[in-house]
PDB file of the backbone (N, CA, C, O) and the ligand in Angstrom, with CONECT records:
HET     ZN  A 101       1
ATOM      1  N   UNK A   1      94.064 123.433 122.309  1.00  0.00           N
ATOM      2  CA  UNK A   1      94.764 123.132 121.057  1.00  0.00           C
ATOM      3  C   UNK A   1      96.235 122.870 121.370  1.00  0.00           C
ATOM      4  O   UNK A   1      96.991 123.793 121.673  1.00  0.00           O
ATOM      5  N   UNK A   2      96.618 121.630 121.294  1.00  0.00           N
ATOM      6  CA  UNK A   2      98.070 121.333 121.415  1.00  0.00           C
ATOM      7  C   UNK A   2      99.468 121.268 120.551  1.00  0.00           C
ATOM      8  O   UNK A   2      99.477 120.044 120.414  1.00  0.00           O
ATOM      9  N   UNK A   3     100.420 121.618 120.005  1.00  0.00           N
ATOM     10  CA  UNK A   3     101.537 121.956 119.410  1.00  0.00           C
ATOM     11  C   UNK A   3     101.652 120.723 118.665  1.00  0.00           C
ATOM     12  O   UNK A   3     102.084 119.819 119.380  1.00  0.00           O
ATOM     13  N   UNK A   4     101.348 120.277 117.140  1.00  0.00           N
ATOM     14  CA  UNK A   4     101.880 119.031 116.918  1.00  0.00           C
ATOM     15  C   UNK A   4     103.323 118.524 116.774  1.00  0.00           C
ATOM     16  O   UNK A   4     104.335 118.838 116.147  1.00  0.00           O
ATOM     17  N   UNK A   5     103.080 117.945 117.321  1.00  0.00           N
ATOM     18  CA  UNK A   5     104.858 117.243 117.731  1.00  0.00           C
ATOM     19  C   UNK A   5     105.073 115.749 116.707  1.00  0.00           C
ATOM     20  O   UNK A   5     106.230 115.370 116.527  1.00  0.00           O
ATOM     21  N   UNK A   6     103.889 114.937 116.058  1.00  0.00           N
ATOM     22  CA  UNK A   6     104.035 114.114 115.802  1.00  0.00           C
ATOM     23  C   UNK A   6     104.676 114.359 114.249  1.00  0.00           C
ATOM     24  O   UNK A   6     104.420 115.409 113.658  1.00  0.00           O
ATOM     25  N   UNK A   7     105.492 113.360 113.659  1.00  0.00           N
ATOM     26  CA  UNK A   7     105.822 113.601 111.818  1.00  0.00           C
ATOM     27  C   UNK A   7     103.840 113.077 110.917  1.00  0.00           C
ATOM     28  O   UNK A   7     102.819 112.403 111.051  1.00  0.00           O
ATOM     29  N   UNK A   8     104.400 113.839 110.264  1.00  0.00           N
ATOM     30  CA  UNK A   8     103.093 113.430 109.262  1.00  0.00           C
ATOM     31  C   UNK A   8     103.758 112.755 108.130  1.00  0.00           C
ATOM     32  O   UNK A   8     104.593 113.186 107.335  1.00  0.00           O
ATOM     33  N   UNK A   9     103.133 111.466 108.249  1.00  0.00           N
ATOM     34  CA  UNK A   9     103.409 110.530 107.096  1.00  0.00           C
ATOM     35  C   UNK A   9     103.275 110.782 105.858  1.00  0.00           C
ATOM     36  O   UNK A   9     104.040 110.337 105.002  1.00  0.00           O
ATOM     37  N   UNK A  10     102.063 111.696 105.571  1.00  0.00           N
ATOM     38  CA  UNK A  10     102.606 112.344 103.916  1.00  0.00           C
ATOM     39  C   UNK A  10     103.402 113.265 103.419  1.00  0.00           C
ATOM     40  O   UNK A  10     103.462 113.433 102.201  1.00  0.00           O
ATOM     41  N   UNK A  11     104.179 114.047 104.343  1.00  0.00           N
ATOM     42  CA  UNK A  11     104.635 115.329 104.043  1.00  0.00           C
ATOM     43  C   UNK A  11     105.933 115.564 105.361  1.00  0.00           C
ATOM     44  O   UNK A  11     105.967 115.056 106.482  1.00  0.00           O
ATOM     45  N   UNK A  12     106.601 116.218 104.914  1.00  0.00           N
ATOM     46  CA  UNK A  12     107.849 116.916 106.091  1.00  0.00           C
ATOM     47  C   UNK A  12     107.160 117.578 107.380  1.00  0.00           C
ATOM     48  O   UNK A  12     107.785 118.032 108.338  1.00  0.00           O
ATOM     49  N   UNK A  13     105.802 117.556 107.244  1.00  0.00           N
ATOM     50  CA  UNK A  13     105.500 118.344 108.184  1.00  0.00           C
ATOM     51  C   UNK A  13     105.014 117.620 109.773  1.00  0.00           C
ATOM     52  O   UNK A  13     105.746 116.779 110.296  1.00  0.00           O
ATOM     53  N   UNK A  14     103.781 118.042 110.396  1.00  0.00           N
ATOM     54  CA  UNK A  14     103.637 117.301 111.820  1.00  0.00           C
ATOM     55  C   UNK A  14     102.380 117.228 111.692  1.00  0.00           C
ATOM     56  O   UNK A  14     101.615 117.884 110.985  1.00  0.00           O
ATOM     57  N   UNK A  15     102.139 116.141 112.633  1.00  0.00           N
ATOM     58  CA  UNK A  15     100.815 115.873 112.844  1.00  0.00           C
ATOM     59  C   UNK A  15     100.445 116.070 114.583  1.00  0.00           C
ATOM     60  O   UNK A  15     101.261 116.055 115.504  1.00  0.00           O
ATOM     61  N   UNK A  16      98.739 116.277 114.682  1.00  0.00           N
ATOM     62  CA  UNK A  16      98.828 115.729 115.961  1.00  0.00           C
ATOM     63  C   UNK A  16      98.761 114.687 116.669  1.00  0.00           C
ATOM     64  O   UNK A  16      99.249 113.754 116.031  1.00  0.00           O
ATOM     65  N   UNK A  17      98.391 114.359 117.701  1.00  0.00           N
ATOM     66  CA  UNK A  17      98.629 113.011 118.819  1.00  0.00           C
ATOM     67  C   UNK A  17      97.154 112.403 118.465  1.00  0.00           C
ATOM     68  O   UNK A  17      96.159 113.122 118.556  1.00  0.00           O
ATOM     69  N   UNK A  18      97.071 111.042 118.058  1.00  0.00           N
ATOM     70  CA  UNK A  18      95.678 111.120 117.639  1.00  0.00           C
ATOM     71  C   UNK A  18      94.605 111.053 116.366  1.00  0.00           C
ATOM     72  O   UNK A  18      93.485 110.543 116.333  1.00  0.00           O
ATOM     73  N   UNK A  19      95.534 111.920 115.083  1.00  0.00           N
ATOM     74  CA  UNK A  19      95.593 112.025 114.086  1.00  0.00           C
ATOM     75  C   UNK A  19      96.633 111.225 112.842  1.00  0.00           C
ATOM     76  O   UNK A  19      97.849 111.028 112.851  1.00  0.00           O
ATOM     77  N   UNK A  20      95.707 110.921 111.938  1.00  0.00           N
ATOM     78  CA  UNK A  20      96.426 109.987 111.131  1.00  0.00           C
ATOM     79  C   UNK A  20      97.447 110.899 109.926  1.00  0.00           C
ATOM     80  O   UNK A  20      98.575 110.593 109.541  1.00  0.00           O
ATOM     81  N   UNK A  21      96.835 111.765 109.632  1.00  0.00           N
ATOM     82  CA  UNK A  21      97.849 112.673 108.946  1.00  0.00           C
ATOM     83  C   UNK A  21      97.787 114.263 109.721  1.00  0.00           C
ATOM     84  O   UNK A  21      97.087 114.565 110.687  1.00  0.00           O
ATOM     85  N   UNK A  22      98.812 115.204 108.916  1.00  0.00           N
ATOM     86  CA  UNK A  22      98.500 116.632 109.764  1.00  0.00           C
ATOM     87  C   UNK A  22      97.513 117.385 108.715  1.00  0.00           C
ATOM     88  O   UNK A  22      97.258 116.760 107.686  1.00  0.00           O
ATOM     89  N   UNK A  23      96.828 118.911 108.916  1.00  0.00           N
ATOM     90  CA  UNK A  23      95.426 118.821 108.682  1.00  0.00           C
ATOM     91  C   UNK A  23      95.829 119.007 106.931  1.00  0.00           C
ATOM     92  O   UNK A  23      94.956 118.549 106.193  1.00  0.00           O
ATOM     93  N   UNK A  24      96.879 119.539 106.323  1.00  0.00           N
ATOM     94  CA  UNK A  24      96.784 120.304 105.097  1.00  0.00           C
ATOM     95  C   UNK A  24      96.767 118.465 104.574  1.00  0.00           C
ATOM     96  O   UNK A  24      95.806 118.301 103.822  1.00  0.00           O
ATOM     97  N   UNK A  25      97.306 117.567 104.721  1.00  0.00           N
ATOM     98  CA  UNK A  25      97.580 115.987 103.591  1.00  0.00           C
ATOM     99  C   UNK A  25      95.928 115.519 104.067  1.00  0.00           C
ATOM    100  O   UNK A  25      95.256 115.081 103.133  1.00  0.00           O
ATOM    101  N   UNK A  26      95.358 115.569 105.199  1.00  0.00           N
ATOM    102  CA  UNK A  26      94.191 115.271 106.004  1.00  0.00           C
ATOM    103  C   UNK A  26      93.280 116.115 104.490  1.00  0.00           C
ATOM    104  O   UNK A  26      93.202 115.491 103.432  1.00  0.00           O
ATOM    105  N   UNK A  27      92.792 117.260 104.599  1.00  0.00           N
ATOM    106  CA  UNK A  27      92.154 118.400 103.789  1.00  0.00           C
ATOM    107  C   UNK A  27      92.324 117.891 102.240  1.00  0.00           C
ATOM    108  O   UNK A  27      91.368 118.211 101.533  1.00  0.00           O
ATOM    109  N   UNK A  28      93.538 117.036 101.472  1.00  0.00           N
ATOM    110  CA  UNK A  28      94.079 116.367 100.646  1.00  0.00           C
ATOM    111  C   UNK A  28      93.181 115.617  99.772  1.00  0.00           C
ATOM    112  O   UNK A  28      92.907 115.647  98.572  1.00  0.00           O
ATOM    113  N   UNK A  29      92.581 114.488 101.450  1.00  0.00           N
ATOM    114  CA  UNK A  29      92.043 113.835 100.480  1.00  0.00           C
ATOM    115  C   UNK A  29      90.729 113.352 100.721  1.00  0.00           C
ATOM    116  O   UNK A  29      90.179 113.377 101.822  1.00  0.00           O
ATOM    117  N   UNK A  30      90.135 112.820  99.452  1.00  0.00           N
ATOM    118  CA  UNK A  30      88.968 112.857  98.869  1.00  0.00           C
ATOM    119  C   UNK A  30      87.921 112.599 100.062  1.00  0.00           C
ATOM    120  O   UNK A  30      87.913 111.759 100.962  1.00  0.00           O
ATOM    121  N   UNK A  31      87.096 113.573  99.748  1.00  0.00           N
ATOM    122  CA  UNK A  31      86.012 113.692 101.054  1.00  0.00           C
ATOM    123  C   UNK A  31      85.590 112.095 101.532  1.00  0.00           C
ATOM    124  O   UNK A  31      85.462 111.641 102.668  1.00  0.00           O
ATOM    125  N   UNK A  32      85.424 111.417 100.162  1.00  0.00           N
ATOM    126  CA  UNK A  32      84.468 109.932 101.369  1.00  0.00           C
ATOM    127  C   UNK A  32      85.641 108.995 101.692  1.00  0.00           C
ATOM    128  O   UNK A  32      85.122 107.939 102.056  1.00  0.00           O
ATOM    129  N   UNK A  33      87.036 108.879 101.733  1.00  0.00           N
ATOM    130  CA  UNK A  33      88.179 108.141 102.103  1.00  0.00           C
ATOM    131  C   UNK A  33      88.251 109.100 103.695  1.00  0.00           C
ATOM    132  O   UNK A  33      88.452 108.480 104.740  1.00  0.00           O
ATOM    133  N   UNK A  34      88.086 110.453 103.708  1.00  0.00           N
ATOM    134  CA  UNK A  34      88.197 110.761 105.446  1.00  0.00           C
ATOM    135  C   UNK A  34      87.119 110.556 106.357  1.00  0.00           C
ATOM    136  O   UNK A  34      87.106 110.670 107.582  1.00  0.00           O
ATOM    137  N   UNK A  35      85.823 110.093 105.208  1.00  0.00           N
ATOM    138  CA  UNK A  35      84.563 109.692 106.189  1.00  0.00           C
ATOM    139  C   UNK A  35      84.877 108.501 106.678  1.00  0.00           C
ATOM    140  O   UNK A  35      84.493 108.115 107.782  1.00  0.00           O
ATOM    141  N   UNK A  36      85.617 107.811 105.871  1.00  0.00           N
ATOM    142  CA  UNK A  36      85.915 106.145 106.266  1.00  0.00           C
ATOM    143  C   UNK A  36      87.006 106.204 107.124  1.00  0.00           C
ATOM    144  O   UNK A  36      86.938 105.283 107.938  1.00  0.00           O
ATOM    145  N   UNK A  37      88.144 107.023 107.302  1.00  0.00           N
ATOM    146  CA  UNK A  37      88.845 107.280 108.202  1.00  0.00           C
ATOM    147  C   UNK A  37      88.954 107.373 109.554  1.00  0.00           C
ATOM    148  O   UNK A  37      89.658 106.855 110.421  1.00  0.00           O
ATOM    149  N   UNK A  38      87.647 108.554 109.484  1.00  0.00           N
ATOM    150  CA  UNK A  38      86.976 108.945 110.463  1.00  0.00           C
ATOM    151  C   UNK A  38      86.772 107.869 111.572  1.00  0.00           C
ATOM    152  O   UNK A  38      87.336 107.822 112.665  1.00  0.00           O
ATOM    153  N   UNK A  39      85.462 106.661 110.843  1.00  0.00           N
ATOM    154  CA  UNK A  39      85.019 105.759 111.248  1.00  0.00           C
ATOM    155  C   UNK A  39      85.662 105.091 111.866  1.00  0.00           C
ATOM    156  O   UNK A  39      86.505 104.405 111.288  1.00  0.00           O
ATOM    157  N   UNK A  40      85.433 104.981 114.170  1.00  0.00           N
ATOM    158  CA  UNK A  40      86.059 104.100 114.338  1.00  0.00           C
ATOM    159  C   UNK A  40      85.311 102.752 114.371  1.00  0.00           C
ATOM    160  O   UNK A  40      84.178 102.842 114.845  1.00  0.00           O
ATOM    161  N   UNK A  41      85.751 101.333 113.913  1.00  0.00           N
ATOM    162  CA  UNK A  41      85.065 100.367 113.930  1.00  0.00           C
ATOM    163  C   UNK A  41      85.945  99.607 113.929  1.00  0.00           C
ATOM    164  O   UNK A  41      87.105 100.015 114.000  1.00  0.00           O
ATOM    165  N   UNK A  42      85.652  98.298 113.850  1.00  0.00           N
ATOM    166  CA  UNK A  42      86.385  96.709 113.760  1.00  0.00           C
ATOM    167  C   UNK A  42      87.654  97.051 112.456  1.00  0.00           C
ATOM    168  O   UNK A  42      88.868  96.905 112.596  1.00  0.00           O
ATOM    169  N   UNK A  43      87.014  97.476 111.359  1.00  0.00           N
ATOM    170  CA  UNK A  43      87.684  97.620 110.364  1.00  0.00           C
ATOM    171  C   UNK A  43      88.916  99.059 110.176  1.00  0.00           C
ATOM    172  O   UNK A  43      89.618  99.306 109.196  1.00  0.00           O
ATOM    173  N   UNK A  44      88.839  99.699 111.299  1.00  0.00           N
ATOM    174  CA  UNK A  44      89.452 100.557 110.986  1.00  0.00           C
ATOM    175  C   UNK A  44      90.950 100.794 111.101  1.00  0.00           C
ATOM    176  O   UNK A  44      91.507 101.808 110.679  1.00  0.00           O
ATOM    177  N   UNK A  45      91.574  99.753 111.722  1.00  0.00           N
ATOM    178  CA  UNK A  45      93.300  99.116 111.668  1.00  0.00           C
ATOM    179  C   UNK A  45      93.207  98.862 110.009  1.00  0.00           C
ATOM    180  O   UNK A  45      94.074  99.190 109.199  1.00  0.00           O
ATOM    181  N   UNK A  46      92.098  98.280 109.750  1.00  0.00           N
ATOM    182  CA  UNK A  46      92.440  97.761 108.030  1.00  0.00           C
ATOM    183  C   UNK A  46      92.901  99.373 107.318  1.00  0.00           C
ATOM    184  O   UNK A  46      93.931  99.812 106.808  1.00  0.00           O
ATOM    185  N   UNK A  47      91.689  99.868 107.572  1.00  0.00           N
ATOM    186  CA  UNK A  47      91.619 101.157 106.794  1.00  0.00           C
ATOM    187  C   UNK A  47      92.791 102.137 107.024  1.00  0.00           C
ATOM    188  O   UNK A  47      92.848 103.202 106.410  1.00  0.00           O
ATOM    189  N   UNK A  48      93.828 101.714 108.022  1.00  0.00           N
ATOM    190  CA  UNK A  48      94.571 102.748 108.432  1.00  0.00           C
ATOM    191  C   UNK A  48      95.799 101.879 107.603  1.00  0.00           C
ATOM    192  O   UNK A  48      96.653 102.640 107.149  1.00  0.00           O
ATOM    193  N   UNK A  49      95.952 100.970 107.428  1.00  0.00           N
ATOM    194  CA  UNK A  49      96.921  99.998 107.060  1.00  0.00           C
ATOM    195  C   UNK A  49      96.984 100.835 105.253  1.00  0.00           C
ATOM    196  O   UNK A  49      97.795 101.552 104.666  1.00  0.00           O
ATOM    197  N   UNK A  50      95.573 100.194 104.904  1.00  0.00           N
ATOM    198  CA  UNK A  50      95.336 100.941 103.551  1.00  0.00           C
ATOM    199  C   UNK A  50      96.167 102.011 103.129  1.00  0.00           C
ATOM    200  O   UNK A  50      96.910 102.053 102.149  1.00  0.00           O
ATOM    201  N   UNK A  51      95.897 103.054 104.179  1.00  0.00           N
ATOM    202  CA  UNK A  51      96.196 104.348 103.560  1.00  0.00           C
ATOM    203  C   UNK A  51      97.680 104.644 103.518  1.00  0.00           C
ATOM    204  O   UNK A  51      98.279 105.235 102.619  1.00  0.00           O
ATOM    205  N   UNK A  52      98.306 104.009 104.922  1.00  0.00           N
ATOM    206  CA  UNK A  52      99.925 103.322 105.247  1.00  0.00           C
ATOM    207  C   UNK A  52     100.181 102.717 103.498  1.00  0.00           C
ATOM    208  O   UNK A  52     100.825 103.065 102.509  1.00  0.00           O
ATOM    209  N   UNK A  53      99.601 102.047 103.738  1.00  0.00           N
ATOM    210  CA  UNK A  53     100.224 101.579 102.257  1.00  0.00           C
ATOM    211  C   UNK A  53     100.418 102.120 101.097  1.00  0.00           C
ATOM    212  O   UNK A  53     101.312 101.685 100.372  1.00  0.00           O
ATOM    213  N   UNK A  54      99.544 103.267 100.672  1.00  0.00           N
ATOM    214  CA  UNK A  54      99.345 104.394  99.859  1.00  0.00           C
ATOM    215  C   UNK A  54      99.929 105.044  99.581  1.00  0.00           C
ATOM    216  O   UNK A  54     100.136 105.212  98.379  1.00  0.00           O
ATOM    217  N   UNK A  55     100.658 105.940 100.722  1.00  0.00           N
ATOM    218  CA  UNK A  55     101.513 106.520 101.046  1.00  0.00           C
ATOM    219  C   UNK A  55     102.909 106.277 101.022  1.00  0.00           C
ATOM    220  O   UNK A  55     103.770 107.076 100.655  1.00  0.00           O
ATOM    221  N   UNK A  56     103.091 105.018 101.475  1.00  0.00           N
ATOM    222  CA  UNK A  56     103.965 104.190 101.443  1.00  0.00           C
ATOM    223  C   UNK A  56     104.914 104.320  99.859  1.00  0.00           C
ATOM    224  O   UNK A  56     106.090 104.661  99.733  1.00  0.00           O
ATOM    225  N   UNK A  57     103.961 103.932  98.816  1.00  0.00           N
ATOM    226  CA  UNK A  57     104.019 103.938  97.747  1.00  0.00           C
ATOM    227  C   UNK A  57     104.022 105.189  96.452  1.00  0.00           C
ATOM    228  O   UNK A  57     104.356 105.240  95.268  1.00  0.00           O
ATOM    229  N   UNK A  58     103.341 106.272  97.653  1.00  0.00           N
ATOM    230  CA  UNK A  58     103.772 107.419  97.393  1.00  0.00           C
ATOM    231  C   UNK A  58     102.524 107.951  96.205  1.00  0.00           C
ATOM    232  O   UNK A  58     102.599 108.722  95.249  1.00  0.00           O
ATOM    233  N   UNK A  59     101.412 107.160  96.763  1.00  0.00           N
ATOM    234  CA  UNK A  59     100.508 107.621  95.912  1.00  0.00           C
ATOM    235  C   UNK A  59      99.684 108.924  96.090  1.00  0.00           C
ATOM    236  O   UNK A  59      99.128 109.042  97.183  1.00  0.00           O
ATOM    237  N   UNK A  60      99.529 109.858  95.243  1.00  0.00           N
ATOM    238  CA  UNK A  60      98.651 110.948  95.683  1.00  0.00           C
ATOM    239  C   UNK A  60      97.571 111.143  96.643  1.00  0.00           C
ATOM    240  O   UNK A  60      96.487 110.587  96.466  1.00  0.00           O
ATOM    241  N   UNK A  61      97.792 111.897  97.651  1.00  0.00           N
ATOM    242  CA  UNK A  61      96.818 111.994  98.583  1.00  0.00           C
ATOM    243  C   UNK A  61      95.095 112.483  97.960  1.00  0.00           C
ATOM    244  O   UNK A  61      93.977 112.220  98.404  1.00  0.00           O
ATOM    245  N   UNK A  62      95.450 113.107  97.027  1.00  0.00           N
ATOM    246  CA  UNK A  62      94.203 112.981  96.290  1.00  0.00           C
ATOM    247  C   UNK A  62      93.308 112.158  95.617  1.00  0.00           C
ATOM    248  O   UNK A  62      92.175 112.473  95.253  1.00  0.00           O
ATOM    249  N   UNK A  63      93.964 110.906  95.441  1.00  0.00           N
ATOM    250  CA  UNK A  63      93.243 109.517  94.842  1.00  0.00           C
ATOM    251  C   UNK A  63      93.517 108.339  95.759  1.00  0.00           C
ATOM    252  O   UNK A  63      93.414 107.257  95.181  1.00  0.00           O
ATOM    253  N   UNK A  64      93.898 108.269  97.266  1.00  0.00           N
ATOM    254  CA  UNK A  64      94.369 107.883  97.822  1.00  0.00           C
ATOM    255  C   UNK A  64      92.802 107.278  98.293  1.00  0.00           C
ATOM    256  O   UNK A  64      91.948 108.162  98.352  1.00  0.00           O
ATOM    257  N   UNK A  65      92.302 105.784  98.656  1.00  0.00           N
ATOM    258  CA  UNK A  65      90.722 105.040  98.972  1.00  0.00           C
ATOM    259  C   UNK A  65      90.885 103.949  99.325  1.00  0.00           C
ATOM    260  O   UNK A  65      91.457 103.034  98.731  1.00  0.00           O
ATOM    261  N   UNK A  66      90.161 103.959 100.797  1.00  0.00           N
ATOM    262  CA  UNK A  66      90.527 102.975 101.725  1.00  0.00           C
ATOM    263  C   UNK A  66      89.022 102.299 101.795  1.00  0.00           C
ATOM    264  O   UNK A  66      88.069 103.068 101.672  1.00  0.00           O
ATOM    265  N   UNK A  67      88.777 100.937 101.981  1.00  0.00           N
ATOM    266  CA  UNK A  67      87.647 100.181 102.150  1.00  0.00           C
ATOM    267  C   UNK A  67      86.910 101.087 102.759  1.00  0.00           C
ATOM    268  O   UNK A  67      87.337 102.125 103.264  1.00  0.00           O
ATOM    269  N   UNK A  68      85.505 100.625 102.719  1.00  0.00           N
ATOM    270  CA  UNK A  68      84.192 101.046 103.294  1.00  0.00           C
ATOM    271  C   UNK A  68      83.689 100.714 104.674  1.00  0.00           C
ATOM    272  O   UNK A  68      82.586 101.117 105.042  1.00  0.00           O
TER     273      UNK A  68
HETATM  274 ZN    ZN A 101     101.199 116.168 106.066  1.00  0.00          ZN2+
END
């Protein structure tokens, strides 16, 4: 288990190396947006862009839904 050092894009806090948010904004949000997260595939720069954008905008990590 390694020390997260990285910023977490939803919150003041850190993330780890690897991880798209840190675990409490991760835990946030809605169970089938982290299954799609999860998923690595062709589409999943899209899906990460998505959620970048979300955030971005400062939308609740709780209604926060990235393509399928
Ligand atoms: Zn966070």
């Amino acid at each position: 288990m390694s020390t997260p050092t990285l910023p977490c894009p939803g919150c003041p806090g850190r993330r780890n190396h690897g991880q798209y948010l840190c675990r409490t904004c991760w835990r946030s949000l809605p169970a089938d947006t982290r299954g799609r997260l999860t998923r690595r595939d062709k589409r999943a720069v899209l899906r990460l862009q998505q959620l970048q954008q979300a955030l971005a905008a400062r939308t609740p990590l709780q209604i926060i839904r990235v393509s399928p």
